[in-house]
C-alpha positions in Angstrom: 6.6 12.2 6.6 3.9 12.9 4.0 3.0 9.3 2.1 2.1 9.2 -1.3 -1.2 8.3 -2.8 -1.1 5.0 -3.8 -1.6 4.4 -7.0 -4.8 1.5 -7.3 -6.7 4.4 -4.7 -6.0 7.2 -7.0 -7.0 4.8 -10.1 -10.2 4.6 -8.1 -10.8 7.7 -7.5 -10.2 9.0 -11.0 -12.6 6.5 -12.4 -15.2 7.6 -10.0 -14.3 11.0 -11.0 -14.6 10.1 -14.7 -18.1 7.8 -14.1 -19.7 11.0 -12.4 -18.3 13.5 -14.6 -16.6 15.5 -11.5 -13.2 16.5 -10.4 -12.0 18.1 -7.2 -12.0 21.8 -6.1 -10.4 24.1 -3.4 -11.9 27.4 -2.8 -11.3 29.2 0.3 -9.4 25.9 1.7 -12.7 23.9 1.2 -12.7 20.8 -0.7 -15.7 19.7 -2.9 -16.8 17.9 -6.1 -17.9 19.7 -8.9 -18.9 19.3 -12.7 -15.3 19.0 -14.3 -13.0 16.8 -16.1 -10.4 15.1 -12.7 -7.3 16.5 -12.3 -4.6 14.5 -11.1 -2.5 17.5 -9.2 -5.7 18.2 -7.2 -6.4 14.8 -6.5 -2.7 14.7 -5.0 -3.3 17.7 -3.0 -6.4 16.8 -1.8 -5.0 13.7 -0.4 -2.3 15.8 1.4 -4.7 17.8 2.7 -7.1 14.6 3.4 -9.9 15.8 1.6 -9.8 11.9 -0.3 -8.5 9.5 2.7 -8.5 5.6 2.7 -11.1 4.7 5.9 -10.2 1.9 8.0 -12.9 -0.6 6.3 -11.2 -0.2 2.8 -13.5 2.9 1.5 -11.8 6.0 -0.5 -13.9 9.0 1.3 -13.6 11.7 -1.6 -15.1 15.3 0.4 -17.2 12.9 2.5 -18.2 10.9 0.0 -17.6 7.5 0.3 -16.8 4.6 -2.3 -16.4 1.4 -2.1 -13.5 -0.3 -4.1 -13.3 -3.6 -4.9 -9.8 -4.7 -3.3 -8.9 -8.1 -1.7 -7.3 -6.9 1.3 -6.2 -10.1 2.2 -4.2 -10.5 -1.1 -2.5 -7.1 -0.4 -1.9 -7.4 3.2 0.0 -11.1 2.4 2.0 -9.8 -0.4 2.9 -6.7 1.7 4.1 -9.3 4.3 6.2 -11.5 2.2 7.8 -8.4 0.8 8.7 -6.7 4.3 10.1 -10.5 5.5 12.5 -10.6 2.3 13.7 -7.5 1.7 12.8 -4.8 4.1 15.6 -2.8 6.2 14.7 -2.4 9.9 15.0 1.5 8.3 12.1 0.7 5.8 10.3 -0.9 8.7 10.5 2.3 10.7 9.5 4.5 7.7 6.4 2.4 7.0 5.6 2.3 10.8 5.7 6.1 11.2 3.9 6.7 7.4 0.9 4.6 9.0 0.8 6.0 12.1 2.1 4.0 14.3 3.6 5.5 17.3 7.4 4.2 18.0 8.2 3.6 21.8 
């Protein structure tokens, strides 16, 4: 199961884009940054192809570049919990277990 971007990280990213004056290139299956106006299809498919991942601390690493966005983790991770205790499906539970990685035993 391929997860989407989310949305506030690709805001992100396109404003760092935008700041810089870059976008996001694949030639020969290589991803870089490069003079250009940002494209939202190759941000997409850059993603899929992790050339702009979320790290573990929080960062957006954009073809090893990495950025630093100003997110309150905490707020997201408690709203994310209220959410999954009121209305999540032990289905939903599972999808969101295997889209992070989580290995089901």
């Amino acid at each position: 199961m391929k997860c989407l971007f989310p949305n506030e990280a690709m805001k992100t990213v396109i404003s760092y884009l935008r700041r810089t004056r870059q976008t996001i290139t694949c030639t020969e299956g290589k991803y870089a940054l490069v003079n250009g106006v940002p494209d939202i299809n190759d941000i997409e498919q850059a993603w899929r192809d992790r050339a702009v991942s979320i790290a573990e601390n929080g960062s957006i690493r954009i073809c090893g570049i990495q950025i630093r966005p100003d997110w309150d983790t905490a707020r997201i991770r408690r709203r994310v919990e209220d959410h999954l205790r009121k209305s999540a499906s032990p289905e939903d539970i599972i999808r969101i277990a295997s889209c992070l990685g989580v290995k089901l035993t």
